[in-house]
N, C-alpha and C positions, 0 to 999 in steps of 0.2 A: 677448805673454802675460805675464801681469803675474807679477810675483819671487816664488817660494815656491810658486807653482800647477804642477802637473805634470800634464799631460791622459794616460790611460790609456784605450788598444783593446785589443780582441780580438787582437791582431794587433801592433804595436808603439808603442811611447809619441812622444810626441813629441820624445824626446830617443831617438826609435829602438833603446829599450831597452824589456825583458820586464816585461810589468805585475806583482805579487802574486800567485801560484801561490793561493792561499788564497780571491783576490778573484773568476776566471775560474772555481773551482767553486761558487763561490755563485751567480755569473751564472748558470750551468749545470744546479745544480738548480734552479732558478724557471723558466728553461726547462721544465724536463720535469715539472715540476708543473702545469704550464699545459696542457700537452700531456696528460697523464694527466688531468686535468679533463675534459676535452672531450670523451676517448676512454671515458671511464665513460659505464653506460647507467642510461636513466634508469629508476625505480621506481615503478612504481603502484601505492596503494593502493585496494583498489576495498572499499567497505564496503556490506554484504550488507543488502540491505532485513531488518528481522527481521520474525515470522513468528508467529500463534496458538500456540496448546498446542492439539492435534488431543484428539480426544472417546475416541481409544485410550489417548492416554499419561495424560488427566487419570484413567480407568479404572485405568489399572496402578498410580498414584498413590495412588490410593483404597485399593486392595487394599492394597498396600505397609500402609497408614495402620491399615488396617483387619485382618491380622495380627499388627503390631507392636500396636496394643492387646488382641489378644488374647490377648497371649504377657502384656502387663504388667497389667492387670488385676486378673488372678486371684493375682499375685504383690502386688500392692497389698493386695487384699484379704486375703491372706493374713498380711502383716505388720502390719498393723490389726489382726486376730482376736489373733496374735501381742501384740500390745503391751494388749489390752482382758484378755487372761487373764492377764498379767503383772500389773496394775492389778489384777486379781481375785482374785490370788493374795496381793499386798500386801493388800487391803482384811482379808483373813482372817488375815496374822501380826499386822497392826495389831491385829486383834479379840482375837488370841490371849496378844499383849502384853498388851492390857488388861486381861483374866481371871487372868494370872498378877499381876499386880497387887492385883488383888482377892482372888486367895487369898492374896497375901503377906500383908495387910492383915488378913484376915477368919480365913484361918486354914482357910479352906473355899471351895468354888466355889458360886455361886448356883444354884437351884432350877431345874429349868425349869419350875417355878412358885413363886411367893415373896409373900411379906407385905409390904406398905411401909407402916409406921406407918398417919399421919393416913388414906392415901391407902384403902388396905383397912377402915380403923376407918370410916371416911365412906360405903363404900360396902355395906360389910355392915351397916348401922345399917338399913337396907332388905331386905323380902324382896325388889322387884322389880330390887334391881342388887345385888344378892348376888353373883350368879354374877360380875361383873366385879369382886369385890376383891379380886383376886388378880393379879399381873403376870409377865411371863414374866424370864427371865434379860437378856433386850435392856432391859430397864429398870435391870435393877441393875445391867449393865453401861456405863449412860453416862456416869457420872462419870468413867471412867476412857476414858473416848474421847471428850474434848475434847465433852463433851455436858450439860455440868453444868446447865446453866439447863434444859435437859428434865426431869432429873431432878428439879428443885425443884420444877416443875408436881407433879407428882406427893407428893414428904415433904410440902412445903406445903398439900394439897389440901384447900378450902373447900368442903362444894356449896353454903353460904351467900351465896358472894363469889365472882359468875361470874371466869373468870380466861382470857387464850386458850387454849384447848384444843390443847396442843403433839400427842395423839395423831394427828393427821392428817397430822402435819409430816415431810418426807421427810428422812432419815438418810443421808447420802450413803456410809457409811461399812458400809451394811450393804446394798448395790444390787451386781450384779456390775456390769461396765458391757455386759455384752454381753446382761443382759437388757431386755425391753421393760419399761417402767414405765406403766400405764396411768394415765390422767388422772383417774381417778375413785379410783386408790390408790395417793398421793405416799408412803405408810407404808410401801411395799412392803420386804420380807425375801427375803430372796437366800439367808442364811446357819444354819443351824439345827444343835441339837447333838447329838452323843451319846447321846441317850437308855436305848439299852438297851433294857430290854421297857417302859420305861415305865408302869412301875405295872401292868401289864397282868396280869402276873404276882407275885404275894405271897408271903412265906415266911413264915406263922404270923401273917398282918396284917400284916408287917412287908415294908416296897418291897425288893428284892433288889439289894444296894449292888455287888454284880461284876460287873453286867449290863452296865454304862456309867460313863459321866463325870456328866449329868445328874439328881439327883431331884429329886422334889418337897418341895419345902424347905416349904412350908406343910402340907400333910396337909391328911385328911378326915378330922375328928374330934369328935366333939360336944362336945365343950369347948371348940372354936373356935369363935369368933364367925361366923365365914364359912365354920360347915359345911353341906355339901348333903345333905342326907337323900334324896334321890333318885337316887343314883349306886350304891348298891347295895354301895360300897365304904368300909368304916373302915379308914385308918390312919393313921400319925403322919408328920410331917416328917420329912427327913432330907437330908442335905447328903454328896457327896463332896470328897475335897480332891486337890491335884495331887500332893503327898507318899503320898497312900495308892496312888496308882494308880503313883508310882516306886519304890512298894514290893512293889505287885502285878507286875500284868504288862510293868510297866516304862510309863513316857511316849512314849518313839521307838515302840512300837509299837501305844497306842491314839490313839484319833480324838479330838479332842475337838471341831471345827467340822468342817460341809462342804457345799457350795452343795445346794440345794433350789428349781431356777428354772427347771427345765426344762419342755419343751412339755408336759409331761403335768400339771404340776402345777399348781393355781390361781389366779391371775396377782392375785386378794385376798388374797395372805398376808400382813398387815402386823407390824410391830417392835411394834408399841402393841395388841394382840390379849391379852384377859386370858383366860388359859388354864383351863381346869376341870380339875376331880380326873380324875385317870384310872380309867377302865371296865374291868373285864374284859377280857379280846379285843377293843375296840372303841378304843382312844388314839388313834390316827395323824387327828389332825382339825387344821381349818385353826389353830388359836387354841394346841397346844401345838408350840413351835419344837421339836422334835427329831426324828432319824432314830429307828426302831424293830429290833429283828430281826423278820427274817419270824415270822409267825404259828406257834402252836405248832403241833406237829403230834401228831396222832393215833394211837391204838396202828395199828400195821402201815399207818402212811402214811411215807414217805421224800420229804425234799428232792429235788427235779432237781438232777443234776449238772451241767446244762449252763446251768440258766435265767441270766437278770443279777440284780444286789440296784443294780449304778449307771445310770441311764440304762434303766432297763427298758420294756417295751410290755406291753401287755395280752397278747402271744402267746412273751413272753421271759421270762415273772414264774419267780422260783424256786417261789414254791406262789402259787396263787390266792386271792387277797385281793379288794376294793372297795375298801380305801383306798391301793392300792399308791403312784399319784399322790402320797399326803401319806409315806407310810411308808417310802419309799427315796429316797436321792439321787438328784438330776439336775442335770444342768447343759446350757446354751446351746452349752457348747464340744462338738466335735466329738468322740467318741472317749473321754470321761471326765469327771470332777468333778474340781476344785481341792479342798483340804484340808488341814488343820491341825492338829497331833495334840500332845499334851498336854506334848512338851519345845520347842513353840515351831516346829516345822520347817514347813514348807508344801509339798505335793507334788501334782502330778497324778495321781489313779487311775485306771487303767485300767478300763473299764467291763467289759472280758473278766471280772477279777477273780472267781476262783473265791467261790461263797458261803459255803465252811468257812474263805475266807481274810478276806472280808470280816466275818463274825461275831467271829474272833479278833480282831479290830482294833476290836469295840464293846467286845468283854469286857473289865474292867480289874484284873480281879481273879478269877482262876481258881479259887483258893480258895472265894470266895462267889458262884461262877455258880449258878444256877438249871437246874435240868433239861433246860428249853427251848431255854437256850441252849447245853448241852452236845450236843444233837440236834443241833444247826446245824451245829458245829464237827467233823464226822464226815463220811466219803467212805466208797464204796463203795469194796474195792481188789479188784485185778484174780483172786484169790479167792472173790470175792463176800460177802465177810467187812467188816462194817464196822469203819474204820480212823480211830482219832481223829488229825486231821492237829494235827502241830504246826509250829507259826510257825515261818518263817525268816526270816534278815535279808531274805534278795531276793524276800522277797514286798511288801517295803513299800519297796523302790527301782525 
């Protein structure tokens, strides 16, 4: 055995001496590794043929599919209508913005019905377009709603020098979104104002300025170029302003816009509609933009106390009228009208809304209301004694 080599057993070396203690348990576990190999059992994987979706389970899937959209849905819908009355509530502070712009400027609120220079001088120069030279307050209001070039149709107006005809042109800015716009009238009006009795009622010829926010800023008077001798009514222009009315009955609590688009109401109301002098008992028509009080009433006739004046039906009216459709608010939304009242706020009304609470909220001025619409502002009380109701703050939150 060659020098330096030392042969190691199990058992004794060959110089008859004990191998590495260290080396016969390494021997020893590979041994039993070997052995524990062998003695493990072995593992089958058996893998499952797979298998249809049975004609039950695609059934219970359906259903599954088909409750979960019924639970989502109507909550989709829901926040859509949500976000289209929000959009509609804006379109009316924007509108509301603008008006107080214009009385900063003017010193006064526009007509809801008014003069435009050329435009009326052009149109009353004719008996047969007489009746249209006159325009409602959505005209004098566009300069001040990013609408300027409409407006110049109109101060600009030639009928010598055709020019395109902006009155058919849709206003996006006076549309709720959640009404339908028909195709045959892109002009459509959503938004209409304050009127008050609208001319309907006179005090000595003179329109009755605590009625509302809106007059007739042009009049019916034969010293106008563009009076109508067939309306039965003389009187002169007259203008409110937003100062008289934070003098009167304060701005937080009159109206001064409020949607007008609901299913009862015309679906041709257009922004570009040149309005005529006001009638007797007869205003509430498609062509002048304003909300009315209900119709006067008669010795020993009484309001309902239960009828609606927002969102009304032919079987809810507080008195019976024909023009109710044109003469109260409505709106598309559920449950009320959107509106915007004369210091700028924007609020949902309740269509419950009592009618002596709704009338207080035309009047702007208590001092100069008119008889008629002192009638309105009155309740039977539980006496049976008539009770003139007065405003609270939480009738207009």
């Amino acid at each position: 055995m060659p020098r330096g080599i030392s042969m190691f057993f199990c058992g004794r070396s060959a110089k008859n001496s004990m191998p590495p203690l260290d080396f016969c348990e390494s021997l020893a576990g590979q041994r039993q590794n070997r052995e524990n190999l062998w003695r493990r059992p072995c593992t089958v994987t058996v893998i499952a043929a797979s298998r249809g979706v049975t004609l039950v389970e695609l059934l219970v899937v359906i259903s599954i599919i088909g409750v979960l959209a019924g639970l989502l849905l109507p909550a989709l819908g829901a926040a859509r209508e949500s976000a289209r009355r929000s959009a509609c509530m804006n379109n009316l502070s924007q509108i509301g913005k603008g008006l107080t712009v214009y009385d900063s400027e003017h010193l006064k609120l526009p007509g809801w019905r008014n003069a435009v220079d050329r435009y009326t001088t052009g149109m009353a120069a004719s008996e047969a377009t007489r009746p249209q030279a006159c325009v409602s307050w959505t005209v004098e209001a566009l300069p001040f709603l990013d609408q300027r070039e409409f407006f110049d149709w109109y101060e600009s107006y030639d009928p010598a020098v055709p020019v395109d005809d902006v009155s058919t042109k849709k206003v996006s800015i006076f549309v709720c979104p959640s009404a339908v716009v028909d195709a045959s009238n892109q002009a459509r009006l959503c938004y209409v104002g304050n009127g008050g009795t609208g001319g309907e009622t006179l005090n000595s010829g003179s329109q009755v300025r605590g009625d509302g926010v809106f007059l007739d800023a042009a009049g019916n008077s034969p010293d106008k170029d563009w009076y109508l001798n067939n309306y039965g009514q003389q009187y002169g222009g007259s203008n409110c302003s937003l100062g008289q009315v934070a003098n009167g009955d304060g701005s937080g609590s009159t109206l001064l816009l409020i949607e007008r688009c609901g299913l009862n109401t015309p679906s041709d109301v257009a922004w570009s509609a040149n309005p005529l002098p006001a009638v007797a008992k007869a205003n509430a028509v498609l062509t002048t933009h304003i909300v009315l009080h209900p119709p006067e009433l008669g010795p020993g006739e009484a309001p309902s106390t239960t009828g609606m004046t927002i969102n009304p039906t032919a079987e809810s009216l507080v008195f019976p009228s024909n023009d109710w459709g044109l003469r109260y608010p409505s709106s598309p939304h559920a449950g009320g009208a959107t509106a915007v009242f004369c210091d700028g706020h924007t609020q949902f009304l309740s269509e419950k809304i009592a009618p002596w609470v709704y009338c207080q909220l035309l009047t702007s001025n208590r001092k100069g209301r008119s008889s008629r619409a002192v009638n309105w502002e009155r309740y039977i009380g539980k006496d049976g004694v008539w009770v003139h109701y007065i405003l609270d703050a939480a009738d207009v939150k």
